[in-house]
C-alpha positions in Angstrom: -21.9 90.7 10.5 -20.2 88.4 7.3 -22.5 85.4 6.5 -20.9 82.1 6.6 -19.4 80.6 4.3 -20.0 77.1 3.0 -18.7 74.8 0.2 -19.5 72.7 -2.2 -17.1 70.0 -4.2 -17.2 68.6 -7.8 -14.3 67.0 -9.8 -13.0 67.0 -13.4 -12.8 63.4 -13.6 -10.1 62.1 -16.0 -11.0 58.2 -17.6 -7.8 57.0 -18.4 -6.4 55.0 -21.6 -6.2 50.6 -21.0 -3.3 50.7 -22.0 -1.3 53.2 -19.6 -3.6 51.6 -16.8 -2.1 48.4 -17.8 1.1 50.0 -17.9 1.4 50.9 -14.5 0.6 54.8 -15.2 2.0 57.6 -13.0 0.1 60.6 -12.7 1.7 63.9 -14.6 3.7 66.5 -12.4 0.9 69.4 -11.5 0.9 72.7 -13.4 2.8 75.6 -12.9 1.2 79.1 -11.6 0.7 80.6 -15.0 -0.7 77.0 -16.8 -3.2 76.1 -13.5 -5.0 79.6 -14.1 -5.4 79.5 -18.1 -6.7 76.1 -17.6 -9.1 76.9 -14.1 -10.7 79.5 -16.4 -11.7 76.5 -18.8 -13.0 74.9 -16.4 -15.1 77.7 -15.3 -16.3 78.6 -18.9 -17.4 74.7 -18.9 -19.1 75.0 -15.6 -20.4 78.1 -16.6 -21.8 76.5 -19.5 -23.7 73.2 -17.7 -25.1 74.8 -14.7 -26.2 78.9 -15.6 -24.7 82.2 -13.8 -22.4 81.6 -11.3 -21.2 84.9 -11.0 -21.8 84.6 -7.0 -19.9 82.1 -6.2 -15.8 81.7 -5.7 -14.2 78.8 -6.9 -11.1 77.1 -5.7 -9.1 75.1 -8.4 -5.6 72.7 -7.9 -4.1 72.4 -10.8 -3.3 69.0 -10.3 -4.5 65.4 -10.9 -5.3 63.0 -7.6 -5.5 59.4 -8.0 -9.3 59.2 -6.6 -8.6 57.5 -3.6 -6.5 61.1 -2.5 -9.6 62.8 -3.1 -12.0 60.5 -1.1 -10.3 60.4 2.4 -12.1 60.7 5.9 -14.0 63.9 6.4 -12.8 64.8 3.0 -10.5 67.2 3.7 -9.4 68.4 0.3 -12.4 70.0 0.4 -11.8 72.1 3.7 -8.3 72.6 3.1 -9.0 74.5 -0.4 -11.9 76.2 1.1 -9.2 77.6 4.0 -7.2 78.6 0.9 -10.0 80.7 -0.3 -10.7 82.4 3.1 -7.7 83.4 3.4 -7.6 84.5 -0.2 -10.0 87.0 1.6 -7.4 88.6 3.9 -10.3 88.7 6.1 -12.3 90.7 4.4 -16.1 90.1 3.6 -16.8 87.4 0.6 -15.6 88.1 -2.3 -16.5 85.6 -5.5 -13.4 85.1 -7.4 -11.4 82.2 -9.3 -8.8 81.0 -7.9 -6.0 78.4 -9.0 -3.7 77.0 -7.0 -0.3 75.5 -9.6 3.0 75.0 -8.5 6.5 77.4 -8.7 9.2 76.5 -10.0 7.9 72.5 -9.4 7.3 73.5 -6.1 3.8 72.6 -4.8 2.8 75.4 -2.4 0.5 73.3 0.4 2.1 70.1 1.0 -1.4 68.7 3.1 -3.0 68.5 -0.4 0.6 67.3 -2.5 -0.4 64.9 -5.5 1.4 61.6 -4.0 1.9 60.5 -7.7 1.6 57.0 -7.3 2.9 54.8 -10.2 -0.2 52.3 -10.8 -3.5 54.9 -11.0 -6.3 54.9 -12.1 -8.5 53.7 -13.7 -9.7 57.5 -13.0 -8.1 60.5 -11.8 -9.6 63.6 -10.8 -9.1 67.1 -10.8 -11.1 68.7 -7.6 -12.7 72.2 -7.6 -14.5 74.1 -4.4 -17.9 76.0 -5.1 -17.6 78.7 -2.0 -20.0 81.5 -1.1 -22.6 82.4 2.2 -23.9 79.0 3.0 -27.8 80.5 2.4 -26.7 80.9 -1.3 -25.3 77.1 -1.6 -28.7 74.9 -2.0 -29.8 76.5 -5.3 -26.0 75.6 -6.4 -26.0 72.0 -5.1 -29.6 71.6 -6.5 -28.1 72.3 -9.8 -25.0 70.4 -9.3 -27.0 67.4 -8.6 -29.5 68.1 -11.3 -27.0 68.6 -14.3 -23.2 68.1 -13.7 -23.3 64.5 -14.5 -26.3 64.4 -17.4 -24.3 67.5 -19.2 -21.3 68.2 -17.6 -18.4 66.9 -20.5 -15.6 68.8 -20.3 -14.9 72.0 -23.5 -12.9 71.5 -26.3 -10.1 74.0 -24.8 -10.2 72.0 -21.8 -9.4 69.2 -23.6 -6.4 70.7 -25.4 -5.2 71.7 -22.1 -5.3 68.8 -20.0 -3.3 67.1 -23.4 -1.0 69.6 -23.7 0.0 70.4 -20.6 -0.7 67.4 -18.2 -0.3 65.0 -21.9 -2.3 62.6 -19.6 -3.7 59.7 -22.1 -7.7 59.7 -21.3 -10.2 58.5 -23.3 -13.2 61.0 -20.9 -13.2 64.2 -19.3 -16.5 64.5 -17.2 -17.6 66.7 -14.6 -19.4 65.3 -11.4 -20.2 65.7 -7.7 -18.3 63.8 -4.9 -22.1 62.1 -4.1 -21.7 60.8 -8.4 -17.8 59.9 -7.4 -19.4 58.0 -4.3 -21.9 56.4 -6.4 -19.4 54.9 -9.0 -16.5 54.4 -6.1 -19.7 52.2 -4.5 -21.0 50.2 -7.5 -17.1 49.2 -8.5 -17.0 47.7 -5.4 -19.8 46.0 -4.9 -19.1 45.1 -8.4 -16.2 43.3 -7.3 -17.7 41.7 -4.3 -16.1 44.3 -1.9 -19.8 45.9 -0.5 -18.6 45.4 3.2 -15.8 48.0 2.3 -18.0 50.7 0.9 -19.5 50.5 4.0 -16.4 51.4 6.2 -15.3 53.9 3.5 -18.9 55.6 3.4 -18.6 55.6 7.4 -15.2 57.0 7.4 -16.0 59.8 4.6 -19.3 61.6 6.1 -19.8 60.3 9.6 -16.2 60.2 10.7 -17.4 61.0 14.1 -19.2 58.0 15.1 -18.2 54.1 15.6 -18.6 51.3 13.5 -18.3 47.4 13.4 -18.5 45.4 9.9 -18.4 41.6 9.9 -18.0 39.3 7.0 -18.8 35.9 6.0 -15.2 35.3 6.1 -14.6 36.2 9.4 -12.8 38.9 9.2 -13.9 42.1 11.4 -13.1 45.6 11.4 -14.1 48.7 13.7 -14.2 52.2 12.4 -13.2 54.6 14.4 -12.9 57.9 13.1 -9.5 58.0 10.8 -9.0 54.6 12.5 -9.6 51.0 11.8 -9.0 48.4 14.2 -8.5 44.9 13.2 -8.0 41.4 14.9 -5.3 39.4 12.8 -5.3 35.7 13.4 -2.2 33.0 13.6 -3.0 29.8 11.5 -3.4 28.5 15.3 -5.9 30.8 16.6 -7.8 30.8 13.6 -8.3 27.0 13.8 -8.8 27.4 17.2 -11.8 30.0 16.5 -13.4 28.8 13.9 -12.2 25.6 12.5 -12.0 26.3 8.9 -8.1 24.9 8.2 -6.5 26.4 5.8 -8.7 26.3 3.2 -11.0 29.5 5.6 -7.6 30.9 6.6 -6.7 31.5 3.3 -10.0 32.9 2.5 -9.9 35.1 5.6 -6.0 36.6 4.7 -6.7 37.1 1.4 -9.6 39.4 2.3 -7.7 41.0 5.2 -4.8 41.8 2.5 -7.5 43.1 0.2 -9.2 45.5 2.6 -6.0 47.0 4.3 -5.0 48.2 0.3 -8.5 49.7 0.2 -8.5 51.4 3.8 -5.3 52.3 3.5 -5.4 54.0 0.3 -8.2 56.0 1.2 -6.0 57.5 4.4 -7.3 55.7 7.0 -4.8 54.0 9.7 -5.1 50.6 9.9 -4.3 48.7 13.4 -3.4 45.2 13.5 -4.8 44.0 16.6 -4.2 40.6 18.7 -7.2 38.0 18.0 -9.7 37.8 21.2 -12.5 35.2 21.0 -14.0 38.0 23.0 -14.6 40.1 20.2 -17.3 38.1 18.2 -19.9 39.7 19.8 -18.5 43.1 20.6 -20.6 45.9 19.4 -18.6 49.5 18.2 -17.9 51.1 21.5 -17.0 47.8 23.6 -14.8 46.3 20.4 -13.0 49.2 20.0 -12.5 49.7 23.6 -11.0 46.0 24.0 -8.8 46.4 20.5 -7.2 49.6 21.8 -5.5 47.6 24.5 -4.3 44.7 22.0 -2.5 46.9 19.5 0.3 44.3 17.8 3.5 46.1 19.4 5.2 45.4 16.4 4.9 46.9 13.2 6.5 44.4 11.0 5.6 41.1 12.6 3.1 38.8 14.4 5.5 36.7 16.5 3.5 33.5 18.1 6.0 31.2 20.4 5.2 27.6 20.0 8.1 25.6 21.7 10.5 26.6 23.9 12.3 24.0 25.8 12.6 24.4 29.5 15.3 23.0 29.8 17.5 23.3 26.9 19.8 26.4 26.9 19.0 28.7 23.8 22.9 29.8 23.3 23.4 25.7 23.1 21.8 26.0 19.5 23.8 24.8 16.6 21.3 24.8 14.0 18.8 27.1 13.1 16.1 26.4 10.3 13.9 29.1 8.9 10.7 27.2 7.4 8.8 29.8 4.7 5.0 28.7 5.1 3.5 29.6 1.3 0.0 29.5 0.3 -0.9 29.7 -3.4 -2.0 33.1 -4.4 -1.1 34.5 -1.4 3.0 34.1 -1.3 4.7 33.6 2.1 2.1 33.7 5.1 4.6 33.1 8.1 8.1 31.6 9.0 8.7 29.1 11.4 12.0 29.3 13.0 13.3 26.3 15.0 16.2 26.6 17.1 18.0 23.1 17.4 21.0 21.7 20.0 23.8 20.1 19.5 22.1 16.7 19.6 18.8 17.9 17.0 16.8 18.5 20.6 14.3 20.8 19.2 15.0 23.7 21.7 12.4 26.5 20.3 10.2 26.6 17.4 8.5 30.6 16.8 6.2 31.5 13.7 6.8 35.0 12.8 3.8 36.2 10.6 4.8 39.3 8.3 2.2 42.1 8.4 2.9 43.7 5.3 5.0 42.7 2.3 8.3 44.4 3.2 8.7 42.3 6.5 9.4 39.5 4.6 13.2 40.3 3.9 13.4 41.5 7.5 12.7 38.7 8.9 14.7 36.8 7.2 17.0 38.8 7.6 16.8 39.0 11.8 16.7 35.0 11.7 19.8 35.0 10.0 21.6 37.3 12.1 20.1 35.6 15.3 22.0 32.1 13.6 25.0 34.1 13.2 25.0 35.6 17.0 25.1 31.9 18.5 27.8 30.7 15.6 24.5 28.2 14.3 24.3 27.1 11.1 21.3 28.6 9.4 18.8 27.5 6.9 16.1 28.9 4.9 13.8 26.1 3.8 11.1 27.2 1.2 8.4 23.9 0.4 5.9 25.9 -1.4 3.1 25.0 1.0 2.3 25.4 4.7 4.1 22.9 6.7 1.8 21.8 9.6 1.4 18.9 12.4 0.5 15.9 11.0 -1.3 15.3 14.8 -2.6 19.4 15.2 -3.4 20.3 11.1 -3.7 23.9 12.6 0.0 23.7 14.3 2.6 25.3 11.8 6.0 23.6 12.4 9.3 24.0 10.5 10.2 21.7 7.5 13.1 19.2 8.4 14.8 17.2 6.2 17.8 14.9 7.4 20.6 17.3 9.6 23.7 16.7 7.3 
């Protein structure tokens, strides 16, 4: 009977110049066939060199550079999809140890699940993954000198270096070797760094213990539940936030700009967000009952938060003449909602809706819709933008449109 087989992960990681970071860098096309094996065997004379004989093990080796966040996704799964590779690298035969790279042909990428997304805007780090497989009874002496060593000693060789210039010419300033618990480590303190602690938290949940729930709560009030590859998320209207916790704008602000902020993070780290109607219900809602209760208040749309303030019940819509779209801006943050306001023949106000955009490509859309809605019931249209939040002088939390003089 064949022993099983286990993995371990480390990464080449790749510091990147200021000055392409600042630049917007993308990420360099990964290696062809030929040019990912001369430089996998670098890397295993390097590895060789920091951690003893590894003459037992196999090693699995992309030839291709992943903005980190690619690498550090929910039950990491670079690491079991190169370790499939390897298996079947076996043809089902026993274990054999063996080097293998995995480079592209004819700039074709052969396993599209682990396809470098080549984002414009990486960094400041990339890294290059690599898979330590053999029987899983052999892998603690291995992980004990990973652990012990890789960081410490682990710089990459001089032909490594020549071969990550001349063939990926990416502009770093370090090449390093280190474990995914060392990439965890520096992924944590940069974010606690930047006052983002509550994130690691989700992230580290999401990463090893995908299986079970989670609830995270900040000062701010925002709130998120982990579940799995999922996050579930309440997203308030100017009105409901006022309503639940009385802040103005001043704590909405505070509360959007963190939402905006964690979404990037979550999301660039693979996990699907869900927008989620706000519930009063939900401030005391532990991991199993929140995400219970936020499964059933999914936002149906994916573009927009629509909240229906006015609506006349007894003015006729198709009466409208005029129709004003009111862009709500807060400083740093850009638009936050648009109020649209349906008037009659006479100014009647016959509906007033705030649509709230829930990412940054809704915006046009919107506007867009609002126009053609003006357009569908021959109304003039309108697109005020007073580079503030327009609100209720009576209701401060109440959005309404801006409305100078009819002409």
């Amino acid at each position: 009977m064949s022993s099983q087989l286990s993995a371990i992960a480390a990464v080449l990681t790749v510091e990147l110049a200021p000055d392409a970071v600042a630049q917007g860098y993308q990420p360099p096309r990964p290696l062809e066939r030929d040019r990912g094996e001369e430089l996998a065997w670098a890397l295993a004379a390097d590895l060789q060199e920091v951690l003893g004989d590894l003459q037992d093990y196999g090693l699995v080796i992309p030839a291709a550079l992943y903005d980190l966040t690619e690498i550090l996704r929910p039950g990491l799964p670079m690491v079991d999809i190169l370790m499939e590779l390897y298996r079947g690298g076996l043809q089902g035969g026993a274990f054999q140890p063996q080097l293998m790279a995995i480079g592209a042909h004819q700039g074709h990428w052969p396993v599209e699940a682990i396809a470098p997304e080549r984002t414009p805007g990486a960094g400041p780090m990339l890294g290059l993954p690599l898979v330590f497989i053999g029987p899983a009874e052999t892998m603690a002496d291995l992980e004990r000198r990973l652990e012990e060593h890789l960081l410490e000693k682990g710089r990459a060789g001089l032909r490594t270096r020549e071969l990550m210039e001349s063939d990926f010419q990416v502009p770093a300033v370090n090449l390093a070797y280190a474990t995914f618990n060392d990439l965890c480590a520096m992924l944590r303190l940069q974010l606690e760094h930047h006052g983002f602690a509550e994130l690691w938290t989700l992230l580290q949940g999401a990463l090893f213990h995908p299986e079970r729930r989670q609830v995270t709560r900040l000062d701010s009030g925002n709130a998120f539940w982990l579940d799995g590859r999922r996050v579930y998320t309440p997203f308030y209207t100017v009105a409901q936030w006022q309503a639940e916790h009385g802040s103005g704008l001043d704590g909405y602000a505070a509360w959007l700009r963190t939402q905006r902020q964690y979404m990037a993070g979550l999301g660039a780290h693979g996990l699907e967000v869900i927008l989620c109607a706000a519930d009063p219900a939900l401030a005391g809602a532990c991991a199993n009952k929140g995400v219970a209760r936020l499964q059933e208040k999914a936002l149906p749309h994916p573009d927009r938060l629509r909240e229906k303030a006015v609506e006349s019940q007894e003015g006729d819509l198709t009466a409208a003449t005029r129709v004003t779209l009111t862009e709500q801006h807060l400083p740093d943050l850009g638009p936050i909602a648009y109020t649209a306001e349906l008037h009659g023949p006479d100014g009647e106000l016959l509906q007033q809706v705030h649509d709230y955009p829930l990412h940054p490509g809704a915006l046009q859309s919107i506007q867009a819709d609002w126009q053609a809605r003006a357009q569908g019931l021959g109304a003039a249209f309108e697109l005020f933008r007073p580079g503030r939040v327009v609100t209720d002088a009576q209701a401060p939390g109440q959005l309404r449109g801006d409305r100078p003089e009819a002409p």
